[in-house]
C-alpha positions in Angstrom: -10.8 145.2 142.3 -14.4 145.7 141.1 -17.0 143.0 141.8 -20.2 142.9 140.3 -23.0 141.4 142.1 -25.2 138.8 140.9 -28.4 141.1 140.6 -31.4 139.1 140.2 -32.7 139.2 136.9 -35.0 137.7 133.9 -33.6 135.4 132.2 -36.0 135.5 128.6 -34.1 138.3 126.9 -30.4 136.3 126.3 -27.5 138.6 125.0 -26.0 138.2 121.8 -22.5 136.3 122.9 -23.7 135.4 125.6 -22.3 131.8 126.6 -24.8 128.9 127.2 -22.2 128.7 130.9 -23.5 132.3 131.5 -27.6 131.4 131.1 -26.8 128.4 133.6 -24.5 130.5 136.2 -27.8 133.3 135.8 -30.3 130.7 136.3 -28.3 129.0 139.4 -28.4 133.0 141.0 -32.0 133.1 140.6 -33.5 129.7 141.7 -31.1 129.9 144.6 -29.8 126.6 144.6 -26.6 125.5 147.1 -26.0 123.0 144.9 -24.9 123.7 141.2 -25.5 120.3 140.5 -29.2 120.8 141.4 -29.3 123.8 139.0 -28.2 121.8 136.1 -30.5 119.2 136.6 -33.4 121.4 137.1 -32.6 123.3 133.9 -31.3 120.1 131.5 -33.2 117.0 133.4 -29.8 115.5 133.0 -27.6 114.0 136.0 -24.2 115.4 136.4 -24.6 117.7 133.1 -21.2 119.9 132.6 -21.6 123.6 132.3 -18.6 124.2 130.6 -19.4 123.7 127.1 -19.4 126.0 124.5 -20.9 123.7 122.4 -23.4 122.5 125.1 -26.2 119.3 124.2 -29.5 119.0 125.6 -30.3 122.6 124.4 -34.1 121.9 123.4 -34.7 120.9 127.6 -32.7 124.5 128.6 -34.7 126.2 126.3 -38.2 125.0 127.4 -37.2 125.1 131.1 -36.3 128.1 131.0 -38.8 129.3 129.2 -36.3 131.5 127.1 -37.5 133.9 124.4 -35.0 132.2 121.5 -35.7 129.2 119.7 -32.8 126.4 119.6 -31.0 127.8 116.6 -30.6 131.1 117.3 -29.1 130.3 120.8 -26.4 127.7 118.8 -25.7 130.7 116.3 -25.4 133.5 118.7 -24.6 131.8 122.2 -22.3 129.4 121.1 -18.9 128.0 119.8 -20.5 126.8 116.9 -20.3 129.3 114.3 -16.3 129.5 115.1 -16.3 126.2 113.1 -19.3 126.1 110.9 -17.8 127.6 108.0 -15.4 124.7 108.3 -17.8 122.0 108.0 -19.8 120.3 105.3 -23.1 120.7 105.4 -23.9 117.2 106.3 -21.6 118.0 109.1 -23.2 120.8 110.3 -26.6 119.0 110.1 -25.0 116.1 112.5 -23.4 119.1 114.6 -26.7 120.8 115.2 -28.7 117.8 116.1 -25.8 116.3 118.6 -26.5 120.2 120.4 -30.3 120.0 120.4 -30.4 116.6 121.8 -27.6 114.6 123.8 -24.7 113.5 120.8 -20.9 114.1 121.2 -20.9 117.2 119.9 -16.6 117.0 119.6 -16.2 114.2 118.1 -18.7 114.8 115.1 -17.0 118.0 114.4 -13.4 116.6 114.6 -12.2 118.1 117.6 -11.3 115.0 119.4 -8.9 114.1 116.3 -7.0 117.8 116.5 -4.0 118.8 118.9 -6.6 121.4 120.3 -9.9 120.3 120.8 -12.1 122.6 122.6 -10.3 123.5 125.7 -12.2 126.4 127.5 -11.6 128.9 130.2 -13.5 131.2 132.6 -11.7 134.8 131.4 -14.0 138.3 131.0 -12.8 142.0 129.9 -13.1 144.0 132.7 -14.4 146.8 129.8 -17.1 144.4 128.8 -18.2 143.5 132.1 -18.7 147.1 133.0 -20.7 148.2 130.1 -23.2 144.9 130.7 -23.5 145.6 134.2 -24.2 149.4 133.4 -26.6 148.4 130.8 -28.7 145.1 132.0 -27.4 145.0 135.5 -25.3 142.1 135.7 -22.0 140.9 133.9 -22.5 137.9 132.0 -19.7 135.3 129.9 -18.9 136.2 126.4 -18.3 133.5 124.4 -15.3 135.4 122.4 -13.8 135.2 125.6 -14.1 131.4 127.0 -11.6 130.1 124.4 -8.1 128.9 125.4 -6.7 130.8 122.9 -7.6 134.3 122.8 -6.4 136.2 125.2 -7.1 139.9 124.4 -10.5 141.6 124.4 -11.5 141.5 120.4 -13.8 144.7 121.1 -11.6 146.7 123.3 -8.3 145.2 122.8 -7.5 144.7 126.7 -5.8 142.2 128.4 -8.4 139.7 129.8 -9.0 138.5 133.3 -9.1 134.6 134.4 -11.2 133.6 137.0 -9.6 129.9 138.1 -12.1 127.2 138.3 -10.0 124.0 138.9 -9.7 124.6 142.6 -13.8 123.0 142.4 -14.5 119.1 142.5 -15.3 118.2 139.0 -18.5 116.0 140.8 -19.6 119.5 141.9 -19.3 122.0 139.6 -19.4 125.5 139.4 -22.0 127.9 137.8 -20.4 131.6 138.8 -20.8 135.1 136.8 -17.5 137.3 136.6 -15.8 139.0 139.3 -12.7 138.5 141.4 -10.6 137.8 138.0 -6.8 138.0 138.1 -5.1 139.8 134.8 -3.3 136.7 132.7 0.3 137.3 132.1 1.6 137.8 128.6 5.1 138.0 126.8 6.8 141.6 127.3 7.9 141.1 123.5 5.1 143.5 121.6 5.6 141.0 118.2 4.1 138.4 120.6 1.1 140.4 121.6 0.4 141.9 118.7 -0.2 138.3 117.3 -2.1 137.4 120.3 -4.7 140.7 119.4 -4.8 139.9 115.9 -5.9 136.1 116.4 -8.6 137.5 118.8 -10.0 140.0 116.3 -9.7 136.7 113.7 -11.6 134.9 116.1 -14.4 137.8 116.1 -14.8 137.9 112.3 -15.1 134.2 112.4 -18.7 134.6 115.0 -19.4 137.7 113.0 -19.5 136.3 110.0 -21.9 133.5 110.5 -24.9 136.3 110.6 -23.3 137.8 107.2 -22.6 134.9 104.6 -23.1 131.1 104.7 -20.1 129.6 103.2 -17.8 126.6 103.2 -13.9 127.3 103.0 -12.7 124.7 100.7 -10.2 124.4 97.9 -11.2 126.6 95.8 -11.0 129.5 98.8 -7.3 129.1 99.4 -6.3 128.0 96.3 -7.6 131.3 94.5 -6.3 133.2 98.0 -2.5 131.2 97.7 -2.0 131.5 93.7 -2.9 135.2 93.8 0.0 135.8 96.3 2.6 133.2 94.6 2.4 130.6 97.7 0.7 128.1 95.6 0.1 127.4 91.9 -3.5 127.7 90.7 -4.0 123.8 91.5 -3.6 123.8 95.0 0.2 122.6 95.4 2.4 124.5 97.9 6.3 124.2 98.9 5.9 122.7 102.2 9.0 123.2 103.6 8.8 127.0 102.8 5.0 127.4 104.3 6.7 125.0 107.2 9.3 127.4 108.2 7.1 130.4 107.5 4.1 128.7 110.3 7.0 127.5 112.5 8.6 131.5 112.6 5.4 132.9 113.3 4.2 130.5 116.4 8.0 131.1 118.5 6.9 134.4 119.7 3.5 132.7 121.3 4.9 129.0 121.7 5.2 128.8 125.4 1.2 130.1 126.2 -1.1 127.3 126.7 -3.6 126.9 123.5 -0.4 127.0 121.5 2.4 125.1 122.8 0.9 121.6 122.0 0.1 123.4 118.1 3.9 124.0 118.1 4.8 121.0 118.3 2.9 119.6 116.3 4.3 120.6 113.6 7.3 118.2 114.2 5.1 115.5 114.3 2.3 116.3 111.4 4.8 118.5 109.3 2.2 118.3 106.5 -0.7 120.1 108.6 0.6 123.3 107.2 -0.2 122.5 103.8 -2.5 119.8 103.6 -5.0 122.2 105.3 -5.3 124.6 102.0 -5.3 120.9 99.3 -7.9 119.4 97.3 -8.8 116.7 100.1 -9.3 119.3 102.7 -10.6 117.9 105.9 -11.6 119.7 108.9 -8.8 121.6 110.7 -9.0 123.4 113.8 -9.8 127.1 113.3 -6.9 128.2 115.6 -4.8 126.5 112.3 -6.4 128.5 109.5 -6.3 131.7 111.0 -1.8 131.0 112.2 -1.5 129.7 108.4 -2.6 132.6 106.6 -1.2 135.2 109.6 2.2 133.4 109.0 1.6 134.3 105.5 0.7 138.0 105.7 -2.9 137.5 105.0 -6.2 137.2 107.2 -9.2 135.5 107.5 -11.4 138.1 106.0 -9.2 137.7 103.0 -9.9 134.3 102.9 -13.8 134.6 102.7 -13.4 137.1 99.9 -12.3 134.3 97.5 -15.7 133.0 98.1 -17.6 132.9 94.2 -20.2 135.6 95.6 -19.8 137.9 98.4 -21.7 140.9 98.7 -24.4 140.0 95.8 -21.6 140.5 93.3 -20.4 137.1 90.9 -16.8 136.3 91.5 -15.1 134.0 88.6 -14.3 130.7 90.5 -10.5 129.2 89.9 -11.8 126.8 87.8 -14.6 126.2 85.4 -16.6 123.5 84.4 -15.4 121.7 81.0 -17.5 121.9 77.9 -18.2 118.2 76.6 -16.8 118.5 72.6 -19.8 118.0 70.2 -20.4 115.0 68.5 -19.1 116.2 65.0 -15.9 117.6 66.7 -15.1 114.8 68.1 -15.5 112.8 64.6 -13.3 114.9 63.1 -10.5 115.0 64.9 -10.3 111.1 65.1 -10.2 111.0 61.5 -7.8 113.7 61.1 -5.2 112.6 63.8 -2.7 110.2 63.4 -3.3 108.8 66.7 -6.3 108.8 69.7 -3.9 110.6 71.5 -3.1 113.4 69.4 -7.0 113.7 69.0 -7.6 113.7 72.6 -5.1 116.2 73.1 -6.2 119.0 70.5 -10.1 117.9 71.7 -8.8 118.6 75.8 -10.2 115.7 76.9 -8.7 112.2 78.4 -7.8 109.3 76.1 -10.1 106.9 78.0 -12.5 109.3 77.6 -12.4 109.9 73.9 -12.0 106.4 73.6 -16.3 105.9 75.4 -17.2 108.4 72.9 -15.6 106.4 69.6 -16.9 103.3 70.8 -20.2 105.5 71.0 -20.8 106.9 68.0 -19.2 103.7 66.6 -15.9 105.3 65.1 -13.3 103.1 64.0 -9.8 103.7 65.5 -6.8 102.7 66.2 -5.7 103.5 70.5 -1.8 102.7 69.9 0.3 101.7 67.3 1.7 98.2 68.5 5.4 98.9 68.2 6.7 95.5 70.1 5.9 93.0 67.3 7.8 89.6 67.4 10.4 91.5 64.8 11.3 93.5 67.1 11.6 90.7 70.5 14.0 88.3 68.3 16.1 91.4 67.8 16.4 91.7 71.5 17.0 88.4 72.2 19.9 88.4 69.4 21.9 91.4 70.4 21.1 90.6 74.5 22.9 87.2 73.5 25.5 89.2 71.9 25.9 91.5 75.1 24.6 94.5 74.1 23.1 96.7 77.3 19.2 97.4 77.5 19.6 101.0 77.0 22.0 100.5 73.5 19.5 98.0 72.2 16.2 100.5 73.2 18.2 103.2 71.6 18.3 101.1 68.3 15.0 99.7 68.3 13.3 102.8 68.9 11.9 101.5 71.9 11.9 101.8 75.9 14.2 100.7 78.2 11.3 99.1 80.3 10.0 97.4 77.3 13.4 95.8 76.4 13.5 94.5 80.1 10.5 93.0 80.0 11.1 90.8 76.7 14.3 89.9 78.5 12.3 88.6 81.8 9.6 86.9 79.8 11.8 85.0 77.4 15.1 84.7 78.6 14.6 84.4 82.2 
């Protein structure tokens, strides 16, 4: 098994992917340090800081001690987890995100990790591949960050089986801050279904960093609801058959169910049943990457597909689902009411609310009439008359030309 040594080197030129846990482990080679612990504190000026992070805080005291080349936000948009979920966030969010990683916030909790079955579970894995070519090249292997996650466990550039270096034998109180070597080959499914899944959520993963330097969007409604219509999973406003998308989720996670970073999303979705399709509704919240990228796989589509629904991509104008309405003019809007029988017919042919259309009369100061008052005291002693005569609600509605509900509600006032 090939070991690669920790060659001394400078630490101002940082890799692109390149984990924040790599700069630290490199930094703990060079000053020399038995002590990881002393490392960290050197480096962040905080006590009992923990490497493992790939959304790390305190990045504006690494950055100045180490006297690194990159300024703050190119090291969170190229040497972190962050752009895995940025294009899941609000903007406000991602404003709060940022800050929490410059300084010392909880970085999990304002993204909405802590509230997911997944969080943001990490691991110490490397591609032997990758680790050769970086030693060839810089000499010295170093973390990618496509790597670290729980669950991707296939190389997204080379398509190999990656290698886990196990970390949990350490003391929590003292740390570890090591580069790659000495990893053991993780163990997959022999089915080929259940690998091939595994590849293509690592390559989804990929796209997900890769497209952060690309296009600045944020997936929303109008994303999958353009995606879902155009492939008959959803109607153009957004509603889905659950149980269908349920089963469809369900069937595509057995193959993978039993690997950790998946078993607790399994079964899940006997508890949250509604994850599956409340993740693509109007009220979108934030969901856990992992979920967007099993959603649409279940569903024969990918994540690139989901960024094309975006309204530009590639400097070209894409028509959104919907449109904004056009407010009807003020002579439309007089003519209609005094053409139409009723507000609501008028409303109707205008394609606008009743409540609305009502604000504008009142407005332009348009007489009207909202609703012809069909329960006029006529029409209650004729209730009370054939109730006391024992006719049913639904016989007397049907005769009166009026609702069921209504009849039942003269009988509760004045009979009851």
């Amino acid at each position: 098994m090939q070991v690669f040594p920790m060659s001394i080197v400078p630490l101002f030129k940082l890799e692109n992917g390149e984990s924040v846990y790599s700069i630290l482990a490199r930094a703990h080679c060079i000053l020399g340090n038995n002590n990881p612990l002393q490392t960290l504190r050197t480096v962040t000026g905080v006590r009992g800081f923990k490497p493992m992070s790939g959304l790390p805080t305190h990045l504006s005291d690494i950055t100045i001690n180490l006297e690194l080349a990159k300024p703050c936000s190119d090291i969170i948009d190229q040497n972190t987890h962050y752009p895995l979920y940025k294009h899941f966030l609000s903007p406000n969010r991602r404003q709060s995100v940022i800050s929490a990683m410059n300084g010392s916030g909880a970085v999990k909790s304002r993204i909405g990790l802590l509230r997911n079955h997944l969080g943001a579970a990490e691991t110490l894995r490397y591609c032997e591949l990758c680790a050769k070519q970086d030693f060839d090249r810089n000499g010295f292997a170093y973390w990618h960050r496509e790597h670290s996650l729980s669950w991707v466990y296939f190389c997204p550039h080379h398509g190999s089986v990656l290698k886990s270096v196990d970390y949990n034998e350490c003391d929590y109180g003292e740390r570890i801050l090591i580069l790659p070597s000495r990893g053991t080959t993780l163990r997959l499914p022999r089915d080929v279904a259940a690998n091939s899944k595994l590849l293509e959520i690592s390559g989804d993963a990929m796209h997900l960093f890769n497209k952060n330097k690309e296009i600045d969007v944020s997936i929303g409604f109008h994303n999958y609801a353009r995606l879902l219509s155009e492939t008959g999973v959803c109607s153009s406003k957004g509603r889905i058959n659950q149980r269908d998308v349920l089963l469809a989720v369900s069937s595509w996670l057995k193959d993978v169910k039993k690997l950790n970073g998946f078993e607790n999303l399994f079964w899940s979705l006997q508890v949250e049943r509604s994850w599956a399709a409340v993740i693509c509704s109007k009220n979108i919240g934030f969901h856990h990457p992992l979920k967007h990228i099993i959603l649409l796989r279940s569903l024969g589509l990918s994540i690139e597909e989901l960024f094309q629904t975006y309204g530009c991509l590639n400097q070209q104008s894409l028509e959104l689902l919907k449109t904004k309405k056009i407010k009807p003019t003020d002579e439309k809007i007089i003519t209609e009411i005094q053409n139409s029988d009723s507000l609501r017919k008028a409303a109707k042919r205008l394609k606008i609310d009743v409540t609305t259309l009502c604000c504008e009369a009142n407005r332009l100061k348009i007489p009207y009439v909202h609703r012809t008052k069909t329960i006029t005291e006529d029409v209650i002693k004729s209730v009370i008359y054939r109730t006391k005569r024992g006719q049913a609600s639904s016989l007397i509605a049907k005769e009166l030309n009026i609702s069921v509900t209504s009849v039942n509600r003269i009988k509760r006032s004045r009979l009851f």
